[in-house]
C-alpha positions, 0 to 999 in steps of 0.5 A: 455470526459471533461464532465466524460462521463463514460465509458459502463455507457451509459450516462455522470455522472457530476463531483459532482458524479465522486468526491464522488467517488474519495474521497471514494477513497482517504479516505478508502484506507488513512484510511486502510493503515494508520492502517497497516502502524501504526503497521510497524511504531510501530514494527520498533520503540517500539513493541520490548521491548512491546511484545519481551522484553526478545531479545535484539537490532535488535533481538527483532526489527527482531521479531516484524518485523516478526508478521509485515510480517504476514500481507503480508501472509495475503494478497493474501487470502484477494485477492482472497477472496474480489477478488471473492465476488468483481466480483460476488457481487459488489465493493462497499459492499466489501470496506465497509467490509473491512474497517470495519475489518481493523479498528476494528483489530486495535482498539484491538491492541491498548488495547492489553495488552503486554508482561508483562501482559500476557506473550507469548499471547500478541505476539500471539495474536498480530500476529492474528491480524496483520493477520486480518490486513492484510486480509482486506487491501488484498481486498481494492486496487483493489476495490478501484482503480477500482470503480474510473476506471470504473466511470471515464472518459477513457481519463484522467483514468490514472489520475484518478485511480491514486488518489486512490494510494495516500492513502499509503503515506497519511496513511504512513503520518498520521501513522508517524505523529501521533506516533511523536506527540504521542512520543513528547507529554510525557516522554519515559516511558510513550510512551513505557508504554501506549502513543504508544497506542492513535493513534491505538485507534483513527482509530476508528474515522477514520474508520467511517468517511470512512465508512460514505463517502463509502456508499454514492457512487454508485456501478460500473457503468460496474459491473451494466451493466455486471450483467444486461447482463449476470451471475456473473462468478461462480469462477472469478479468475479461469477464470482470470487464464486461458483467463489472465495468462501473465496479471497476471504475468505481474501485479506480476512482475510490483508490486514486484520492486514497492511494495519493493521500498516503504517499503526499504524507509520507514520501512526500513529506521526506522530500519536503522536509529536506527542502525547507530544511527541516531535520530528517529525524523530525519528519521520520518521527512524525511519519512514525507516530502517524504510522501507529496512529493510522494502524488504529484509524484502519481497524476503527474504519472498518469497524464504523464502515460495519455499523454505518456503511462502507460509503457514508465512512469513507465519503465522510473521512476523504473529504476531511482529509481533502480540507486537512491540505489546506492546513496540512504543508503550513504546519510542516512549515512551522519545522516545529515538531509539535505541529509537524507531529499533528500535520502527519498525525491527523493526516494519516488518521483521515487516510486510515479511516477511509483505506479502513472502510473501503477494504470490504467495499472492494471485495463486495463489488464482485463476484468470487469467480472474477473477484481477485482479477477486478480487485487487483486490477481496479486498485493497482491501476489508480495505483499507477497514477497516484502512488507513481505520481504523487512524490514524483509530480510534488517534487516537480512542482516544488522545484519548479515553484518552490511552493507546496500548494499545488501538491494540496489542490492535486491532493484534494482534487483526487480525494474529490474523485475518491468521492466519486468512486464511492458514490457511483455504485449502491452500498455494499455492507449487506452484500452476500460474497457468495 
């Protein structure tokens, strides 16, 4: 196992091999999320008066944060759609794909024109590509993470699928930090005008440097074996409902705390910030920091989820992160940006450790010939509901009550369910992939 013997591969694969694979990874998924991420970051601070400048304050906030929330819509298709093709065709092809269809719906919307060009097209057009958005980043954790479980070695997978995970905070990083520099680099009216445009257009660059990366990797060493051995399943994710209904309940579950979690500490935290007046570059900072702080938190919690379980990790760290909100907005409030600083970090240090831990958990809970499609699905469908609704409905609620703490019990309620996801099905560390 020290040596990465793969798991069904019948052989040991060299640690040169297993970080090709892990790099693709990393960097894939960095790249897609630091696309979907930019347009967050964007319709939280500037999309407003670009493609709604006709609503005021929160409203016009509130409707770019809807075109925002399309994407989740999107997702679940993305799930079922790469999802289906993933397990009858590959996972390599279709993370190719769908890097590729993230990075050009961004380019476009770095050239959109806005409202005032081209009135009330700009923000349809805007939506449909958040939709595209969404769709393509719908197909890129599950395959991600399970080309990096079925290549690595079974004892440290925990570990290992992890690393994956760690493309949110760095895409979530990259995306903040190139709006900040973009924003400090000219004057306000020339960020508002066309600067907040140059990051969008610079995924470019990115988008194939991870495409280069994506196809020198081999395929999974247990879709090979699995299509050697018998057909493709004819509907992958039909079969994952009927032999994985509670799976796929318990991947849902699992998801929705986690998912709402990170988008409350990060988008969220935006829209707050601007609300009580706290400097958007003290909120961008903190979100930063925090970024670095979770990269490490991720690989720390599939390391533990290695020598204690995948359960007792993730349990441990959502119910943590649900007492974190009680404490959580306060601090944020002090517009202190020590405090702010510690609300985000600790924040997301909880979240890193429980997305940390349940990456192998999902990957275990199915069988290779459906596992792409219950993956993908499980994951995106709470994805919908949480990542869609969590900016959107705190923001409602914040302009509806001018108060953050119906947003903390929403988020400790679903971190509640993420318990319950964990806890529905038998723990998964000594499962075979095979």
């Amino acid at each position: 196992m020290a040596d990465g013997v793969r798991e069904g591969a019948g052989g040991a694969v060299g640690r040169g091999p297993l970080m090709r694979v892990v790099s693709a990874g990393v960097i894939g998924t960095t790249v897609e999320f630091y696309d979907f991420f930019l347009y967050g970051a964007a319709a939280a601070t500037i999309f407003g008066p670009v493609f709604f400048p006709q609503a005021d304050g929160l409203v016009g906030v509130l409707l770019a944060l809807v075109t925002y929330a399309v994407g989740f819509v999107a997702r679940p298709l993305g799930g079922v759609v790469f999802g289906h093709f993933g397990d009858r065709v590959g996972r390599k092809k279709l993370l190719a794909v769908s890097l590729l269809l993230m990075g050009v719906s961004s380019f476009l919307i770095g050239i959109l024109p806005g409202y005032a060009e081209i009135g009330v097209v700009a923000p349809v057009l805007l939506t449909l590509l958040r939709l595209v958005q969404g769709f393509a980043l719908g197909g890129e954790f599950g395959g991600a993470v399970l080309l990096v479980a079925e290549h690595g070695p079974a004892r440290q997978r925990g570990f290992w699928t992890a690393t994956p995970q760690t493309g949110g905070p760095l895409g979530n990083l990259l995306a903040t930090a190139a709006l900040a520099a973009t924003a400090y680099s000219m004057s306000s009216a020339d960020y508002t005008s066309w600067g907040w445009r140059i990051p969008f257009l610079a995924s470019v660059v990115l988008v194939l440097v991870g495409l280069w990366v994506r196809l020198r990797v081999a395929e999974s060493p247990l879709f090979a074996e699995v299509k050697r051995e018998a057909r493709p399943e004819r509907a992958p994710l039909v079969t994952a409902f009927r032999r994985h209904p509670r799976q796929l309940f318990s991947v849902f579950a699992a998801r929705v705390g986690e998912n709402a979690a990170f988008y409350v500490f990060t988008i969220f935290l935006l829209v707050y910030a601007n609300h009580i007046g706290l400097p958007a570059g003290a909120a961008t900072v903190a979100v930063t920091v925090g970024s670095v702080v979770q990269v490490l938190a991720m690989l720390a919690g599939g390391a533990l989820s290695d020598r204690l379980g995948r359960r007792p990790v993730a349990v441990v760290a959502a119910v943590l992160a649900a007492g974190w909100t009680a404490v959580f907005f306060p601090l944020v409030a002090t517009k202190d940006q020590m405090w702010v600083l510690l609300a985000v970090g600790v924040g997301l240090l909880l979240h890193g450790l429980l997305t940390g831990a349940q990456a192998a958990f999902y990957a275990e809970l199915f069988d290779t010939t459906v596992r792409y499609s219950g993956v993908s699905v499980g994951y995106q469908a709470a994805t919908m509901l949480a990542g869609a609704a969590a900016p959107l409905v705190g923001t409602q609620l914040l302009r509806s009550t001018g108060s953050p703490a119906p947003v903390a019990w929403l988020l400790a309620a679903c971190l509640g369910l993420t318990v319950v996801g964990m806890l529905i099905v038998p723990e998964t560390r000594r499962s075979q992939l095979r």
